[in-house]
C-alpha positions as CSV (number, residue, x, y, z in Angstrom):
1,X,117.2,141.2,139.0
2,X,118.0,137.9,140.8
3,X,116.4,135.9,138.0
4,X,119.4,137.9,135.9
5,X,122.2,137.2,138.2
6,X,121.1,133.7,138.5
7,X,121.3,133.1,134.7
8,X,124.7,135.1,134.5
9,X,125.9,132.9,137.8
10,X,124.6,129.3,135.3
11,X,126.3,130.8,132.5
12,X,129.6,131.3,134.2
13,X,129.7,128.3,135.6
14,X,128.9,126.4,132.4
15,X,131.5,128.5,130.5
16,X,133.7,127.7,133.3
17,X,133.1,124.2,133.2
18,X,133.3,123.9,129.1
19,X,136.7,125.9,129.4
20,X,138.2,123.5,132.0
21,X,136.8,120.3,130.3
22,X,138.4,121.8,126.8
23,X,141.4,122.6,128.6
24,X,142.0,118.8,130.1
25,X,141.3,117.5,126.4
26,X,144.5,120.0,125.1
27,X,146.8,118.6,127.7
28,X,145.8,115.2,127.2
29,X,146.0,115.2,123.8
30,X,149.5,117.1,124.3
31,X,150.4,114.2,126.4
32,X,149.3,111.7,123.7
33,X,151.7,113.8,121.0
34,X,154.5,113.7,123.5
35,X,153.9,109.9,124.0
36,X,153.9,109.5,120.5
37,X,157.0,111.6,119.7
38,X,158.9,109.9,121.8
39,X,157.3,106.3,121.2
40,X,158.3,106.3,117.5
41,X,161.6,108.7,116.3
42,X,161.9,108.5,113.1
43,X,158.5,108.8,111.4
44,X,158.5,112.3,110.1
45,X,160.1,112.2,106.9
46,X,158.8,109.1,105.1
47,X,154.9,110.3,106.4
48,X,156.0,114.2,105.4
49,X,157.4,112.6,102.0
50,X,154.1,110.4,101.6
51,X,152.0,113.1,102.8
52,X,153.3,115.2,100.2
53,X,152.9,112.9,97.3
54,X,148.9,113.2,98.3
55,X,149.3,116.8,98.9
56,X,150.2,117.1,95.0
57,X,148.1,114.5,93.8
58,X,145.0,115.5,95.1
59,X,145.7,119.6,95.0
60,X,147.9,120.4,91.7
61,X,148.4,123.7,92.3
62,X,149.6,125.7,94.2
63,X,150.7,122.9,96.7
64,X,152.0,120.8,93.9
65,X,154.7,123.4,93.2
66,X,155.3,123.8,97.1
67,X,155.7,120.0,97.2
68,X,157.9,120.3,94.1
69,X,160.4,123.0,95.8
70,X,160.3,121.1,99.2
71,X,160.9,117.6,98.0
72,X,164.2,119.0,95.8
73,X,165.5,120.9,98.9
74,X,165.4,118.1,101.1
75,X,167.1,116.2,98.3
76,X,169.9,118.9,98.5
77,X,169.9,118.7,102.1
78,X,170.6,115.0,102.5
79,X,173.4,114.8,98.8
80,X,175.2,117.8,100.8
81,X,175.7,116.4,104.1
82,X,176.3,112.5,102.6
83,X,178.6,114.1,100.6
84,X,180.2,116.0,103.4
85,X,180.9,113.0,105.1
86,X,182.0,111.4,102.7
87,X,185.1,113.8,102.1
88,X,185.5,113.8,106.1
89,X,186.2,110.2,105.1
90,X,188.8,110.4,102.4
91,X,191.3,112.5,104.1
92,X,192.5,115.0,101.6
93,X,192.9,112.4,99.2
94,X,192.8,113.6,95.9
95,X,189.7,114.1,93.8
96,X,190.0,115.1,90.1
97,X,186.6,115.0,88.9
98,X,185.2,116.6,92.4
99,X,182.9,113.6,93.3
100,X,183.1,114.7,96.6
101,X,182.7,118.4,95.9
102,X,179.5,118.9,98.4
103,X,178.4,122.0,96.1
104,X,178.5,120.7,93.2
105,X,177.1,117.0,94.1
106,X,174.2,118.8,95.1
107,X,174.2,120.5,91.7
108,X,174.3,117.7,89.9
109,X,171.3,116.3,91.7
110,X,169.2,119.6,91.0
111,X,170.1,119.3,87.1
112,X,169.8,115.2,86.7
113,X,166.7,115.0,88.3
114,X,164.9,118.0,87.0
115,X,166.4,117.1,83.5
116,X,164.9,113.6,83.9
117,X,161.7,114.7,85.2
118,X,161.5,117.5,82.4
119,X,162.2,114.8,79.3
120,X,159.6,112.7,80.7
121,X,157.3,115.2,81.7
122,X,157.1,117.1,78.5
123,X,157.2,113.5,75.9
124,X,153.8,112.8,77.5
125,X,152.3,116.1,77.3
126,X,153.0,115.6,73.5
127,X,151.7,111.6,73.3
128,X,148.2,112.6,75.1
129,X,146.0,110.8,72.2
130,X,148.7,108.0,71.9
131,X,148.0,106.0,74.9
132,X,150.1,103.2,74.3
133,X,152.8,104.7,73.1
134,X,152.3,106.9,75.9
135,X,152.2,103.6,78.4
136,X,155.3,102.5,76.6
137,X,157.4,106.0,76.9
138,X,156.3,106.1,81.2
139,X,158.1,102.1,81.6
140,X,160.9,103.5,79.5
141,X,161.5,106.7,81.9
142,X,160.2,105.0,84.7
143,X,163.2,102.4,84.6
144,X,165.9,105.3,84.2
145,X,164.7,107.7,87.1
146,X,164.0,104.3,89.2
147,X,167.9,103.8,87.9
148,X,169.1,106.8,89.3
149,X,166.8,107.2,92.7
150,X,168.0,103.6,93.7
151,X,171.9,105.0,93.0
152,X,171.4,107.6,95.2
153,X,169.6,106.0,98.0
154,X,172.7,103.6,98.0
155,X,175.4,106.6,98.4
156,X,173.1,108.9,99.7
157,X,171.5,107.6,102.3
158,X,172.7,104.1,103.0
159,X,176.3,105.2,103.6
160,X,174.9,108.4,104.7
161,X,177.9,108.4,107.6
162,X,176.8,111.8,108.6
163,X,173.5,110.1,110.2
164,X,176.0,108.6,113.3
165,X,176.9,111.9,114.5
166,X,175.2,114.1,117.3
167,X,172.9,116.7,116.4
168,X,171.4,114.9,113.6
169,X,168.0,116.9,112.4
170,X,164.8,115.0,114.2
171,X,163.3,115.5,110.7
172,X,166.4,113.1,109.1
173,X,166.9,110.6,112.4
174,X,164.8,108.0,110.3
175,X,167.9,107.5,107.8
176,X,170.1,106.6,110.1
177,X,167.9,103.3,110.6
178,X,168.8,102.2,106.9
179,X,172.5,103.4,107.7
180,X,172.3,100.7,110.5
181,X,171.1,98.0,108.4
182,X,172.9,98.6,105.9
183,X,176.3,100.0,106.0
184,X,176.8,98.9,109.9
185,X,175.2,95.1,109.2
186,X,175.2,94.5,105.6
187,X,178.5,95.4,105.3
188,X,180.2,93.5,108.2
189,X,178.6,90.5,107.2
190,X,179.7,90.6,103.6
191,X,183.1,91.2,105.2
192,X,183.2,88.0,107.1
193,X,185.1,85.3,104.6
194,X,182.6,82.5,106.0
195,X,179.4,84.6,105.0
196,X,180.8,85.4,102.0
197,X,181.5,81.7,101.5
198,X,177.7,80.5,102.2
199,X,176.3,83.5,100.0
200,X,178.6,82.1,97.1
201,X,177.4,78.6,97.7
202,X,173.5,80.0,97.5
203,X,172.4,79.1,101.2
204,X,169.5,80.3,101.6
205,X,170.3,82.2,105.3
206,X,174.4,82.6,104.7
207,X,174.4,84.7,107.9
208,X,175.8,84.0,111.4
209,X,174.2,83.7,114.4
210,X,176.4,85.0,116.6
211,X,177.7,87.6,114.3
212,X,174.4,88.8,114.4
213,X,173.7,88.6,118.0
214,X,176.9,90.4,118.1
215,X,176.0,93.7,115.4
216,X,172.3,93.6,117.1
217,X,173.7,94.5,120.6
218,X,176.4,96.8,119.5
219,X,174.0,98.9,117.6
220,X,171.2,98.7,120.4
221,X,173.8,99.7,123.4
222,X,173.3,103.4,123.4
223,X,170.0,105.6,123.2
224,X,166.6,105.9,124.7
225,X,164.3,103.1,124.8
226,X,162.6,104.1,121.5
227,X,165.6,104.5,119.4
228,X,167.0,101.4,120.2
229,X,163.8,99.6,120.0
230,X,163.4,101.2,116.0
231,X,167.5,99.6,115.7
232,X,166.6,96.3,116.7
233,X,163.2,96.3,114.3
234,X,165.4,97.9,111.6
235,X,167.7,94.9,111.6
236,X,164.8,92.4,112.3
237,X,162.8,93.6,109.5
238,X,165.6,93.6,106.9
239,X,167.5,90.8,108.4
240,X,170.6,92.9,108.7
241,X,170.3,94.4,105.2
242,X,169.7,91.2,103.1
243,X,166.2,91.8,102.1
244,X,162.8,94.1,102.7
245,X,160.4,92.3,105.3
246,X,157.4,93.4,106.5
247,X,155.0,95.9,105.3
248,X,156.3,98.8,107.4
249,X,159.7,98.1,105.9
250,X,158.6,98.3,102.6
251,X,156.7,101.7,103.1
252,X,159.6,103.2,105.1
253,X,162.5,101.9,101.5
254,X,159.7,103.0,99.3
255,X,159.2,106.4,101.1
256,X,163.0,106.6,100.9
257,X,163.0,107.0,96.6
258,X,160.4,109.8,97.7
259,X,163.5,111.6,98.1
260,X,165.6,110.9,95.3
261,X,164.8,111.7,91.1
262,X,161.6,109.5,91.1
263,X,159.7,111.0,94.2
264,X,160.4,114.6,92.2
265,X,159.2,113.1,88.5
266,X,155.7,111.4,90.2
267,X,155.1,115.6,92.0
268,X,155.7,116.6,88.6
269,X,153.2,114.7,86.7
270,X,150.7,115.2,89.6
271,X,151.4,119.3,89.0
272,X,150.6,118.6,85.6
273,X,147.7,116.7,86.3
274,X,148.7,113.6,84.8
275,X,145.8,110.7,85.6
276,X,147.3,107.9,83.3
277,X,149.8,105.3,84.7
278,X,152.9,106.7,85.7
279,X,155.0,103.7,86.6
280,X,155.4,100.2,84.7
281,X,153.7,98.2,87.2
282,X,153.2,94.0,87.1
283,X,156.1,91.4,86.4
284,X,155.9,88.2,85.1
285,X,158.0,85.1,86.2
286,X,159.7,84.5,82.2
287,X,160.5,88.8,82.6
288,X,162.3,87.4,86.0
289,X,163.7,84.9,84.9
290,X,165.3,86.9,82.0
291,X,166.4,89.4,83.8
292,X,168.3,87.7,86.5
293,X,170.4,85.5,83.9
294,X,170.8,88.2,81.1
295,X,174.7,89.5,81.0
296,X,174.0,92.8,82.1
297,X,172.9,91.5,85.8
298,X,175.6,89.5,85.8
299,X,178.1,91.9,85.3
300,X,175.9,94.2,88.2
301,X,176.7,91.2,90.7
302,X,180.4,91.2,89.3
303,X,180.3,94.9,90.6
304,X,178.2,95.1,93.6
305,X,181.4,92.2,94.6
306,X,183.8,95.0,93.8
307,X,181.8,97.4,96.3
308,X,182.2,95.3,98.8
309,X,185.5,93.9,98.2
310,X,187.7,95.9,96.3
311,X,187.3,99.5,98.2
312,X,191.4,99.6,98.0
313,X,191.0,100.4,94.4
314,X,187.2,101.7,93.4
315,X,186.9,103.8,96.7
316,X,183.5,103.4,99.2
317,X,181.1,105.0,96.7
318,X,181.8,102.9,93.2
319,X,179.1,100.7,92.0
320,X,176.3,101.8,94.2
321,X,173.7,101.5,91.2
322,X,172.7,97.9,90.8
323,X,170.2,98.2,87.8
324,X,171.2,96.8,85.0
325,X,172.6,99.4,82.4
326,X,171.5,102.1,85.4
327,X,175.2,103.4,84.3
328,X,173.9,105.2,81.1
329,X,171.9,107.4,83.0
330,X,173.6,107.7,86.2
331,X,177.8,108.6,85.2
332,X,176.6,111.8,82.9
333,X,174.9,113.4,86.3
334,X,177.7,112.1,88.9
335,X,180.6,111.3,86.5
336,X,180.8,107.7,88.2
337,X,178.3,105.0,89.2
């Protein structure tokens, strides 16, 4: 009978012991995901967005038609409140065409980007055994949804105003990072007559110093240490909207057209099961070099001038596609581009 007790006594204590040991790793690895979630704000959409690309590529269905519905109601989500604040903005002025009807914006998204993703979707299915035509017909799409994701990300989500105010979804806080670079820096230094100056003589850093000094510690005043931490490596990394830096900074702009027509049209191939090459990948320096001089890029730097310096006449959101010919595909969804 003692042998039994003792074994019962060894048993307790061990369970006792495991529980206690397993119960110190919880807290401490709750105290590591509390570090972590305040250590970097931000990182939830563009890893939710990324982690739902895999989720579809790897597992078709049923996730790929979860990933599907998910990716297009966060798409509403952020057209409806850019949208929002965008008619916060214009004061009752008056709209004829409704470009700044929240509703229906968010409408128009739905139809243009499952209406892209459709068209592309169902050409391949019927160019299986052609693959080069088949290669051909994906960098033909591929340049019209890229057309309209990178119009959308401009009004959407780089003049996304709404991203300033309290109460911001922690799910959405990392847009308010490219807000900052770009509507709060880009845009004041395109507004200063000198940097406009240097960028029309070609220097190859037209900004100023203490203009930026300036923008870096009026946009880092306020939050916790984190937040403005991200601010300042948001403005470091894209020197104040001018370009795309590092790595991270590339992943977090990429992540971004996760959101928009061409993040939807790569979920639907992966539903589909599409293996072949979905984007036109590769350049070559003559395809640059062509493409920066031909008329049609020079008439997109004509208008991306009139963005920033004729909003008097065109309004805040004209010419926020910058593709060239990006128009024929982006005014019949949004009746402007």
């Amino acid at each position: 009978m003692s042998i039994m007790q003792d074994c019962r006594v060894h048993w307790q204590s061990a369970a006792a012991q495991a529980a206690h040991a397993a119960h110190a790793a919880w807290r401490s690895l709750q105290g590591y995901a509390d570090a972590a979630w305040r250590e970097f704000p931000g990182n939830e959409l563009p890893l939710l967005m990324l982690g739902l690309a895999l989720l579809a590529a790897c597992c078709p269905t049923p996730f790929g038609i979860f990933a599907l519905a998910l990716q297009l109601q966060i798409q509403s989500f952020v057209v409806y409140r850019s949208t929002c604040s965008e008619q916060q903005r214009r004061c009752g002025k008056r709209d004829a065409l409704r470009l700044h009807n929240p509703a229906l914006n968010v409408l128009r998204s739905i139809v243009g980007t499952a209406l892209l993703a459709a068209v592309d979707v169902g050409v391949s299915i019927r160019l299986t055994e052609h693959l080069p035509l088949k290669l051909s017909w994906h960098a033909f799409m591929s340049y019209w949804i890229v057309a309209h994701s990178e119009y959308m990300v401009h009004r959407f989500i780089w003049h996304a105003h709404w991203t300033r105010h309290r109460g911001v979804p922690r799910l959405f806080s990392h847009l308010q990072f490219h807000y900052l670079h770009h509507y709060l820096a880009h845009h004041d230094h395109a507004g200063d007559p000198a940097t406009r100056a240097r960028m029309e003589r070609g220097q190859d850093d037209p900004l100023d110093a203490e203009r930026k000094r300036a923008i870096k510690a009026r946009e880092t005043r306020t939050g916790d240490a984190a937040t403005r931490r991200f601010a300042a490596y948001s403005l470091a990394c894209s020197n104040h909207g001018f370009t795309i830096g590092t790595l991270e900074c590339r992943v977090s702009t990429a992540s971004l057209y996760l959101l928009c027509p061409s993040g939807f049209a790569f979920l639907a191939h992966a539903v589909r099961g599409d293996d072949q090459q979905r984007w036109a990948k590769g350049r070559r320096t003559w395809i640059e070099r062509v493409f920066w001089s031909s008329e049609a890029m020079v008439r997109k730097v004509e208008e991306h001038q009139m963005h920033h310096y004729a909003t008097r006449e065109h309004g805040e959101i004209a010419f926020c596609g910058a593709l060239p010919f990006g128009h024929l595909v982006v005014f019949p969804v949004w009746q402007t581009w």
